[in-house]
KOLZAPA-717503 format. One line per field, with one value per residue (C-alpha): residue in three letters; x, y, z negated; residue number from 1. Coordinates in nm, 3 decimals. Each point is the difference from the previous one (the first is absolute). Layout:
<recs>
rest <- c(ALA;...)
x <- c(X;...)
y <- c(Y;...)
z <- c(Z;...)
nr <- c(NUM;...)
</recs>
This chain:
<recs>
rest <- c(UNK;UNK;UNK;UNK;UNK;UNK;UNK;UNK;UNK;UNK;UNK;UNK;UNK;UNK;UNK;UNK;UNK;UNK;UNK;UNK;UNK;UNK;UNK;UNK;UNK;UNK;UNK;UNK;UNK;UNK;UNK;UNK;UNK;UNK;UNK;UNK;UNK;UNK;UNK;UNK;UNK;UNK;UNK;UNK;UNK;UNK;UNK;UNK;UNK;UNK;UNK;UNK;UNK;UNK;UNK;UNK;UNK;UNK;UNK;UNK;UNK;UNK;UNK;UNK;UNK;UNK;UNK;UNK;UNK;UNK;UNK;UNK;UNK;UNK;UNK;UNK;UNK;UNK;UNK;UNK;UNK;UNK;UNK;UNK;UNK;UNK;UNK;UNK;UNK;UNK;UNK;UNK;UNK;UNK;UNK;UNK;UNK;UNK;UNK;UNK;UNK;UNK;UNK;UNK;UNK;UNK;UNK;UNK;UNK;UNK;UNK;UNK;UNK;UNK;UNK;UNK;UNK;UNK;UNK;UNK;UNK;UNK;UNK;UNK;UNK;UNK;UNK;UNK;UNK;UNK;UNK;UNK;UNK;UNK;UNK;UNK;UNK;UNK;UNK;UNK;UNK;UNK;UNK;UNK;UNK;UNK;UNK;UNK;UNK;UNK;UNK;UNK;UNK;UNK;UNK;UNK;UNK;UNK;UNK;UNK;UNK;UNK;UNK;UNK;UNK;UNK;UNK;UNK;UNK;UNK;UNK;UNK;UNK;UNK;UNK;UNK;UNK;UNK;UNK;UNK;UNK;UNK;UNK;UNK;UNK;UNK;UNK;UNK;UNK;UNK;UNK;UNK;UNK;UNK;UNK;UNK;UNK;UNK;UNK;UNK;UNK;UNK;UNK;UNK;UNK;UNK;UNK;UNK;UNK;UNK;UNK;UNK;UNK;UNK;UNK;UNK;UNK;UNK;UNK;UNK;UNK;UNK;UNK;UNK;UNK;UNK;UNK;UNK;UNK;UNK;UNK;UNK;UNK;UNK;UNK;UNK;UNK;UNK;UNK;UNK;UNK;UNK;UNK;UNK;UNK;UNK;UNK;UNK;UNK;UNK;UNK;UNK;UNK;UNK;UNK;UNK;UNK;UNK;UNK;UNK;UNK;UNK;UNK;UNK;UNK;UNK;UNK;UNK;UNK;UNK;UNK;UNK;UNK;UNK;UNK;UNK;UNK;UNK;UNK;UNK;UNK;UNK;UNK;UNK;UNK;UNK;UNK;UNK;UNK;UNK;UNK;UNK;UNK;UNK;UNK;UNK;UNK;UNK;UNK;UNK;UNK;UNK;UNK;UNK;UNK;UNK;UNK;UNK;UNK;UNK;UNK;UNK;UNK;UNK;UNK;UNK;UNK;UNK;UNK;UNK;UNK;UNK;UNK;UNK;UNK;UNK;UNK;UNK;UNK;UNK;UNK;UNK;UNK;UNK;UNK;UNK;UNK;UNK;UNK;UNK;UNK;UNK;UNK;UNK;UNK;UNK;UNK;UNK;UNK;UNK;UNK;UNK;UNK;UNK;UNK;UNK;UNK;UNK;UNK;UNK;UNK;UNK;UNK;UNK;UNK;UNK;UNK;UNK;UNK;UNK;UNK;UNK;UNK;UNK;UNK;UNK;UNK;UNK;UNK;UNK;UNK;UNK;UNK;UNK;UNK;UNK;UNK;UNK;UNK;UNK;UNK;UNK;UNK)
x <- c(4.334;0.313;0.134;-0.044;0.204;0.267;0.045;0.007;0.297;0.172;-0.010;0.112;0.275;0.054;0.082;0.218;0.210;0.042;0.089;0.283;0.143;-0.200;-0.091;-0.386;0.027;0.224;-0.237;-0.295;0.199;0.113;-0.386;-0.151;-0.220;-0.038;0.219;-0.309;-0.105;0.293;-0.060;-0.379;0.133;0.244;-0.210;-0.275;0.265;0.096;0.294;0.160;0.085;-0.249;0.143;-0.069;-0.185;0.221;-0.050;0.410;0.305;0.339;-0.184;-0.360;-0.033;-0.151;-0.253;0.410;0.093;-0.298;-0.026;0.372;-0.103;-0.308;0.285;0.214;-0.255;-0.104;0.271;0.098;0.247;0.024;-0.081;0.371;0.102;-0.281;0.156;0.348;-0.196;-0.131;0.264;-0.264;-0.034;-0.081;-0.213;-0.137;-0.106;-0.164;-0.173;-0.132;-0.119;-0.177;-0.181;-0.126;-0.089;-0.267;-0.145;-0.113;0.218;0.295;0.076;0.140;-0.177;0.226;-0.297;-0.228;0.305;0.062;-0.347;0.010;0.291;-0.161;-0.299;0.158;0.230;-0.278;-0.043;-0.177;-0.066;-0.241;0.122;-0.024;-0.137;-0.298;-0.114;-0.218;0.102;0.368;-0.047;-0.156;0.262;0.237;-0.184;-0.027;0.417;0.078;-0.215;0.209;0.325;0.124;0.210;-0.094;0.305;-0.104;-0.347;0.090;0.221;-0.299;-0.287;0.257;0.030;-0.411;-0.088;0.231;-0.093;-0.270;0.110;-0.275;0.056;0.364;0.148;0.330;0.129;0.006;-0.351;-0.057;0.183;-0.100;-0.410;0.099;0.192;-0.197;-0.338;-0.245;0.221;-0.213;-0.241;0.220;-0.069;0.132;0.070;0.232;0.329;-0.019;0.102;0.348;0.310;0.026;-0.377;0.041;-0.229;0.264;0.348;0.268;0.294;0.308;0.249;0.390;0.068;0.339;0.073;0.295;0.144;0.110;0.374;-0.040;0.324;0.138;-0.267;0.037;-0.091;-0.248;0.248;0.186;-0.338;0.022;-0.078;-0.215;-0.242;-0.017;-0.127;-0.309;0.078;0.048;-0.232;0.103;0.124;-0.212;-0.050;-0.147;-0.096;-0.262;-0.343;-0.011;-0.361;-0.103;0.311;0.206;-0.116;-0.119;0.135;0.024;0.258;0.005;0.190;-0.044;0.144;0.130;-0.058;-0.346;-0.137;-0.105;-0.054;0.031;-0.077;0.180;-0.211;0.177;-0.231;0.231;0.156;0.276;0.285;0.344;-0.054;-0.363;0.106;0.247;-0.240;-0.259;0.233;0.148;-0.347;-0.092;0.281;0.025;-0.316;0.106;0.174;0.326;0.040;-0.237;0.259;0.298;-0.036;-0.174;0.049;-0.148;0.067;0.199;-0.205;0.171;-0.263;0.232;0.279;0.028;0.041;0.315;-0.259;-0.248;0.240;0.149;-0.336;-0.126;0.308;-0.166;0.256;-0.204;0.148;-0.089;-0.125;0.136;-0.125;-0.346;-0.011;-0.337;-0.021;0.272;-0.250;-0.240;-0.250;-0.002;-0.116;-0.253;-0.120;-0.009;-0.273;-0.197;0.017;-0.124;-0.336;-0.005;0.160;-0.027;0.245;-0.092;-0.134;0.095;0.177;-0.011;-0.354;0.071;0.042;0.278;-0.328;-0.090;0.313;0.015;-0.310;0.082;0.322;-0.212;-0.223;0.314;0.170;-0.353;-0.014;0.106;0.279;0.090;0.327;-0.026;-0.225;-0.264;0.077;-0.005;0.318;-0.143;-0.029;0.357;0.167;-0.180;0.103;0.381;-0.035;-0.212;0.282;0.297;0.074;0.130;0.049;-0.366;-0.044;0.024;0.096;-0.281;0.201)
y <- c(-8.297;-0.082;0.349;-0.036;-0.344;0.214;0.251;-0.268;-0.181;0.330;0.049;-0.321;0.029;0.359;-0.153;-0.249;0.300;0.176;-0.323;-0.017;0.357;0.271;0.289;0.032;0.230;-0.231;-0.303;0.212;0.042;-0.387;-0.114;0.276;0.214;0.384;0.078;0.126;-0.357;-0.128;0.240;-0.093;-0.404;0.165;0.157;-0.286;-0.199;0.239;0.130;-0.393;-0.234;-0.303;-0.330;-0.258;-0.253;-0.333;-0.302;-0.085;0.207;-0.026;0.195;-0.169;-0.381;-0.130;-0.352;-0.206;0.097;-0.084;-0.363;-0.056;0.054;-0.245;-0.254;0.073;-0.006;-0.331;-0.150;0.086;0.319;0.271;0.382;0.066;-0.318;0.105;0.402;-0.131;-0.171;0.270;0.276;0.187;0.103;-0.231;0.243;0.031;-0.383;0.023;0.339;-0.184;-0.312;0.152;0.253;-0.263;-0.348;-0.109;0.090;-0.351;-0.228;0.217;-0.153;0.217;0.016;0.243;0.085;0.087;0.199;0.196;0.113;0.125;0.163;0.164;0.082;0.195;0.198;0.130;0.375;0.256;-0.202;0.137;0.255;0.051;0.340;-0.134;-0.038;0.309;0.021;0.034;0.176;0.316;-0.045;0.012;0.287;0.199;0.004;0.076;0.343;0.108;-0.018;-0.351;-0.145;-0.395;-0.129;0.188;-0.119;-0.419;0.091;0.144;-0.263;-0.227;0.112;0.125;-0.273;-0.283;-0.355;0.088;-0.067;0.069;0.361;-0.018;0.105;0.067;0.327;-0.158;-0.111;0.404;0.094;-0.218;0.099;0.373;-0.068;-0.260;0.044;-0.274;-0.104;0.007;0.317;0.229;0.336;0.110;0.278;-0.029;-0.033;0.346;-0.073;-0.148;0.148;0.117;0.005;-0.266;-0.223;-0.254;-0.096;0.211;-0.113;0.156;0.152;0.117;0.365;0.118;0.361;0.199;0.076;0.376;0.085;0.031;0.173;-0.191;-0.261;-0.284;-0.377;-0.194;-0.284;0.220;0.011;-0.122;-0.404;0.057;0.190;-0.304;-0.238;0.210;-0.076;0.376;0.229;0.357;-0.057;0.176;-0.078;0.281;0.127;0.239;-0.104;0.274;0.150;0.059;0.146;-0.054;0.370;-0.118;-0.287;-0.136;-0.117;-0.356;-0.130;-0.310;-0.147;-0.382;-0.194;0.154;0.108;0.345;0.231;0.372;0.215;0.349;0.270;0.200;0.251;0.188;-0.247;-0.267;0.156;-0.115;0.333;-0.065;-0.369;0.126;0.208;-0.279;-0.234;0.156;0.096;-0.362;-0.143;0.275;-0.121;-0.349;-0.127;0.024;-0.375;-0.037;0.195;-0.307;0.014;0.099;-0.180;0.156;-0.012;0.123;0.313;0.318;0.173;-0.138;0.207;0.172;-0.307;0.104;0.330;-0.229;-0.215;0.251;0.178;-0.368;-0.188;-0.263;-0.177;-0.045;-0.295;-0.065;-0.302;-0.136;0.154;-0.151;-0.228;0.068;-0.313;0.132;0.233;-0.308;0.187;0.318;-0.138;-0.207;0.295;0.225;-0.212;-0.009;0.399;-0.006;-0.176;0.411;0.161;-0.109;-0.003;0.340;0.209;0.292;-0.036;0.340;-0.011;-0.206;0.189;-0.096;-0.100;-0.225;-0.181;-0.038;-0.159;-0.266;-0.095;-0.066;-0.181;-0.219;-0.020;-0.120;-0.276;-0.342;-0.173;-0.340;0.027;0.166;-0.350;0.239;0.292;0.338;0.197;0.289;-0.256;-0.135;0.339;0.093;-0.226;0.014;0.311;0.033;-0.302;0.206;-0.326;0.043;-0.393;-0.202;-0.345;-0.158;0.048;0.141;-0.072)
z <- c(-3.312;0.195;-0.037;-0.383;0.076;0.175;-0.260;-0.320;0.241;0.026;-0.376;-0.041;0.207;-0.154;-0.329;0.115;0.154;-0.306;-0.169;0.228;-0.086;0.230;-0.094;0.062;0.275;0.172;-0.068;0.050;0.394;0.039;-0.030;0.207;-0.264;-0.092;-0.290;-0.145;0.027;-0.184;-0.289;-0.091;0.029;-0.256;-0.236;0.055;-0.148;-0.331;0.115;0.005;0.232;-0.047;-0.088;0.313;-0.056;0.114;-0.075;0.028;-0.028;-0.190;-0.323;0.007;0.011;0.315;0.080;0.071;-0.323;-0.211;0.212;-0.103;-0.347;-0.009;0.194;-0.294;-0.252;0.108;-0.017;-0.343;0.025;-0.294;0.058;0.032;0.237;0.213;-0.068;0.154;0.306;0.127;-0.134;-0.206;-0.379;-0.272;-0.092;0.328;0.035;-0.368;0.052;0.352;-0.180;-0.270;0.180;0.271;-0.102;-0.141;-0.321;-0.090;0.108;0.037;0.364;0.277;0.323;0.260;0.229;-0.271;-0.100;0.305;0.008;-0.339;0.080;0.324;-0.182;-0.286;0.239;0.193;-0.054;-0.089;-0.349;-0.267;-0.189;-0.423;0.060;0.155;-0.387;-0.026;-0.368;0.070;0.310;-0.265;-0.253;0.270;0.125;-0.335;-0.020;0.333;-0.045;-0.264;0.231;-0.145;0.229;0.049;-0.177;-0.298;0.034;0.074;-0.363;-0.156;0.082;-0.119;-0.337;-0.062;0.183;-0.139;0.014;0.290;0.288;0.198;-0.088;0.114;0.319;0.153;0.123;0.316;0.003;-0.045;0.260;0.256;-0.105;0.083;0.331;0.129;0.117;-0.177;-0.241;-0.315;-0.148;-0.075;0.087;0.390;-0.028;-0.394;0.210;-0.036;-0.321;0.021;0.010;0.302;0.120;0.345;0.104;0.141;-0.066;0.169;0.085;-0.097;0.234;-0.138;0.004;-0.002;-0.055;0.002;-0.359;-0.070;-0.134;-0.376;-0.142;-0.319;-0.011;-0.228;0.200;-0.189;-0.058;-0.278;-0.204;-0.329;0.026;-0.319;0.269;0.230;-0.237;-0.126;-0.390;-0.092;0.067;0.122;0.333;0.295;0.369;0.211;0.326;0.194;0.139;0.321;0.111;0.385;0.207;-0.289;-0.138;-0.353;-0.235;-0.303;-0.239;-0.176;-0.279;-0.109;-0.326;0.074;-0.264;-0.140;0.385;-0.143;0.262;-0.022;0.309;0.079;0.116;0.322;0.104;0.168;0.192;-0.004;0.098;-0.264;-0.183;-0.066;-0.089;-0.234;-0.182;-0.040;-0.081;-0.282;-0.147;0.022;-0.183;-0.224;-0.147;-0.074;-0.345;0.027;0.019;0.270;0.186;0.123;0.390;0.318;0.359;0.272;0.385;0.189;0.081;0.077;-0.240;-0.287;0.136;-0.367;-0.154;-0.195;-0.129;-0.139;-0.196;-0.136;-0.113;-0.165;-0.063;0.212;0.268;0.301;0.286;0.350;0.202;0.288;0.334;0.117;-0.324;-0.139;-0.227;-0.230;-0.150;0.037;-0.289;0.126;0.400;-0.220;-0.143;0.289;0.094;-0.234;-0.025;0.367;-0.090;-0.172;0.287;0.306;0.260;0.252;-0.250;-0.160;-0.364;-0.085;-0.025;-0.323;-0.340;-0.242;-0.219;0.265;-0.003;-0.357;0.039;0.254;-0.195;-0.334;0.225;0.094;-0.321;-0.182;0.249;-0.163;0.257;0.045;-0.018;-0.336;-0.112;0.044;-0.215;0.118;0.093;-0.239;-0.305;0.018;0.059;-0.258;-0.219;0.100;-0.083;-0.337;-0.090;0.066;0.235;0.326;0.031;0.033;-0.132;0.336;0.336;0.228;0.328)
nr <- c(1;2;3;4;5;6;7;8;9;10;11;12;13;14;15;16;17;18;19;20;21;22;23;24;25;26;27;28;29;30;31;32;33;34;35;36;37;38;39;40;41;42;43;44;45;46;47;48;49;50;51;52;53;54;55;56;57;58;59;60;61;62;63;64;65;66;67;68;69;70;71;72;73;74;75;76;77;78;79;80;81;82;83;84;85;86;87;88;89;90;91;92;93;94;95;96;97;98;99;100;101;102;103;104;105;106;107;108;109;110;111;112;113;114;115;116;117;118;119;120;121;122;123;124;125;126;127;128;129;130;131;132;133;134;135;136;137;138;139;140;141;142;143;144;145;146;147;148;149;150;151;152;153;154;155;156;157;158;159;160;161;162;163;164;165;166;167;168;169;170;171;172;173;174;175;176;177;178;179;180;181;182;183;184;185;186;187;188;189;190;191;192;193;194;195;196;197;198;199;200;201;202;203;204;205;206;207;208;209;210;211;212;213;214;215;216;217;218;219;220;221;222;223;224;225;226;227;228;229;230;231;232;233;234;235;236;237;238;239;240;241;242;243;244;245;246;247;248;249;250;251;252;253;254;255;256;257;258;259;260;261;262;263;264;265;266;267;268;269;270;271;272;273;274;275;276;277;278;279;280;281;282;283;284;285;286;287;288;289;290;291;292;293;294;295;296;297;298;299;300;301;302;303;304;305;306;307;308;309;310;311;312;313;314;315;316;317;318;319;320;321;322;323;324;325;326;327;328;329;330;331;332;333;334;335;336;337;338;339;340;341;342;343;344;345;346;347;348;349;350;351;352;353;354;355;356;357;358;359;360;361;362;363;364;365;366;367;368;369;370;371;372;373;374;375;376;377;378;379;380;381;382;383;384;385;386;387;388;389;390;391;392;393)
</recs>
């Protein structure tokens, strides 16, 4: 029993640590535990750092505060004189009244208060998904590869003035990385994106751009292309198999998000890349064809080739700036739910890719207001339209 006391001291202290700023290692060293250790408090935790529960600190108001309030209270002050006293929020002092006196006679009582307070930040709390019923219509959408924002958007349109069948993304999340934390199956984080069972943390990767002669910088792109109101205007970039021997290209139109994948069976090499490239954008209507911003990989070194071939102008980001082709990283994965990271993409057939990309297009989006990138470019099209009704930024 004492060693268990140990331990949940250590974790304790362990999170205050990485409050401060450490890295885990480092915090995992400062309270004397295996960084093995520090990893299962980690993914015990869903990949987040747990909120503390105290009773007083400059966010959360503390037993002083709520005292001064009843003083205040008592002696006839207003929610904002009483805001100015103790160099809160208006809002603050009414959302702290309301939630905690008493139903009936509407006094405040600051101990009763505190308690409540105490009592509602205790964790774990209950979670929706312990409804069996939403739990399997949770269930039923995550096996067909919906990722939980697209299933909280869902329930809440089928499901719509029910609240009990209603849940957050969130809520979704936290059921698949958190052991016990409602029915849902164990073993569907398999499902997301990206398959994990816990939240990873990011890390920055910088890598060294290749010289591109005559390349064009994305801030010379048209400004038409930054605002997503006209379609036609293409972001692109590989997905690379295990030891970068196979990959894939994706292009990615900006304002629809329709996604159309380049087979390169015989490798990704610029002249390959040129080849592909120019069959891809060959096949799209001419005023599909505005734009393409890729990175600044050397495998675009015939840039010049290609627009020439498809009268398409084709820019280049910034070194190690990712979120200017924001919708094509979004996409890549999502394609990696398909093909995994380590695998061989030659063992895909150019039927298989067409495949996935329907699969993608035929998926309704939210920031389309739920239509599907296929429907609107469809429609642009059929419409002669380049310009949609509204911005889908």
């Amino acid at each position: 029993m004492a060693s268990r006391v140990v331990l949940k001291d250590r974790e304790n202290l362990f999170w205050v640590r990485v409050r401060e700023g450490m890295s885990s290692a480092a915090a995992c060293e400062s309270v004397g535990v295996n960084r093995r250790q520090g990893y299962r408090w980690i993914k015990a935790a869903g990949g987040r750092i747990p909120v503390p529960v105290v009773a007083s600190s400059g966010r959360y108001m503390g037993q002083e505060e709520r005292l001064r309030i009843a003083d205040l209270r008592l002696g006839g002050a207003g929610v904002r004189a009483i805001a100015r006293d103790l160099g809160r929020s208006a809002s603050t002092i009414s959302r702290e009244l309301r939630r905690n006196s008493h139903p009936t006679t509407r006094s405040y009582r600051p101990y009763a208060a505190q308690k409540r307070c105490v009592i509602r930040a205790g964790r774990p709390k209950p979670s929706k998904l312990d409804d069996r019923q939403l739990a399997a219509v949770v269930e039923e959408r995550l096996r067909k590869n919906w990722s939980p924002q697209q299933i909280s958007d869902d329930l809440a349109v089928v499901f719509a003035g029910q609240a009990e069948l209603q849940v957050s993304h969130e809520s979704i999340y936290q059921s698949l990385y958190v052991h016990g934390r409602g029915y849902v199956g164990v073993r569907l984080h398999r499902h997301l994106r990206r398959g994990r069972s816990a939240r990873k943390p990011r890390g920055t990767q910088l890598n060294a751009a290749g010289k591109i002669r005559d390349k064009v910088m994305l801030s010379e792109r048209p400004k038409e292309a930054n605002d997503r109101l006209v379609a036609g205007h293409w972001e692109g970039d590989l997905i690379v198999g295990s030891a970068s021997g196979s990959a894939i290209a994706t292009l990615v139109e900006r304002t629809t998000r329709f996604v159309v994948l380049v087979h390169l069976p015989n490798g990704h090499s610029s002249i390959e890349l040129h080849d592909g490239l120019i069959g891809a954008l060959d096949a799209l209507p001419v005023l599909l064809r505005r734009s393409l911003t890729w990175d600044q990989g050397t495998e675009l070194a015939r840039h010049v080739d290609i627009t020439k071939a498809t009268g398409v102008p084709i820019f280049f980001c910034d070194p190690a700036s990712p979120w200017q082709r924001g919708s094509n990283e979004n996409t890549n994965g999502l394609l990696r739910q398909y093909f995994p990271k380590g695998t061989d993409l030659n063992a895909h057939s150019a039927q298989r890719l067409l495949e996935v990309a329907t699969e993608l297009n035929e998926r309704p989006r939210k920031t389309l207001k739920r239509s599907t990138p296929a429907d609107l470019l469809s429609e642009l099209v059929s419409r002669k339209e380049i310009v949609p009704v509204a911005s889908t930024v």
